[in-house]
N, C-alpha and C positions, 0 to 999 in steps of 0.2 A: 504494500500500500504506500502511496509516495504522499510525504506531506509539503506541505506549501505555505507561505510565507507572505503577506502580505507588509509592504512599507510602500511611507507616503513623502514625495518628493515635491519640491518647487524648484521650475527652473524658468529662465527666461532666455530672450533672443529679441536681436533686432529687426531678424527676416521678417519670421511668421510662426502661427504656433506650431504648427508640426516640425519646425525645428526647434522650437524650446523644447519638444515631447523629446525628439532623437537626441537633445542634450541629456536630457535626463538620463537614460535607456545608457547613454556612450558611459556617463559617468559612471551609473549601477555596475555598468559590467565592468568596469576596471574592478571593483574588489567583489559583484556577484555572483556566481556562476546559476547557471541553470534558470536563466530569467525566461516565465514562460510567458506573461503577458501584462501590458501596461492598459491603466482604466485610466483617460484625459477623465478627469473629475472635476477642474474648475477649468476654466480661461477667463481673463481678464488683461487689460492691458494702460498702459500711461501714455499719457496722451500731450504733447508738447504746446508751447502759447501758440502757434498759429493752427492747434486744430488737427494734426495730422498723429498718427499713433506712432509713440517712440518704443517703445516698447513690448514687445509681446510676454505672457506670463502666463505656465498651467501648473495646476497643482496634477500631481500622476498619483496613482496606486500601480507598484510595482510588484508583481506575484513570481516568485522563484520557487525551485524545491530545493526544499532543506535536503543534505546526505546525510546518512549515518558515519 
């Protein structure tokens, strides 16, 4: 039976949110192995004085399996 792991990340970018999500995702796996799936659970973003979005922001849930 495999068990699984859920943690909850923030990350951001200036692209777009699916590159703050693959930020997150790049990071995790430098120290997670066995990441099976991420849940975008917020977006929100900052938004600069003339109006235009500077920032992109998601919060993820990241699901890995734990090993014995």
């Amino acid at each position: 039976m495999a068990v699984n792991k859920v943690i909850e990340l923030m990350s951001s970018s200036s692209k777009s949110w699916e590159d703050a999500a693959q930020k997150a995702i790049d990071k995790a796996g430098k120290s997670l192995k066995g990441i099976r799936s991420v849940w975008v659970q917020d977006f929100s973003a900052t938004v600069d004085q003339k109006g235009k979005i500077e920032t992109y922001r998601v919060t993820v849930k990241v699901t890995f399996e734990v090993k014995d």
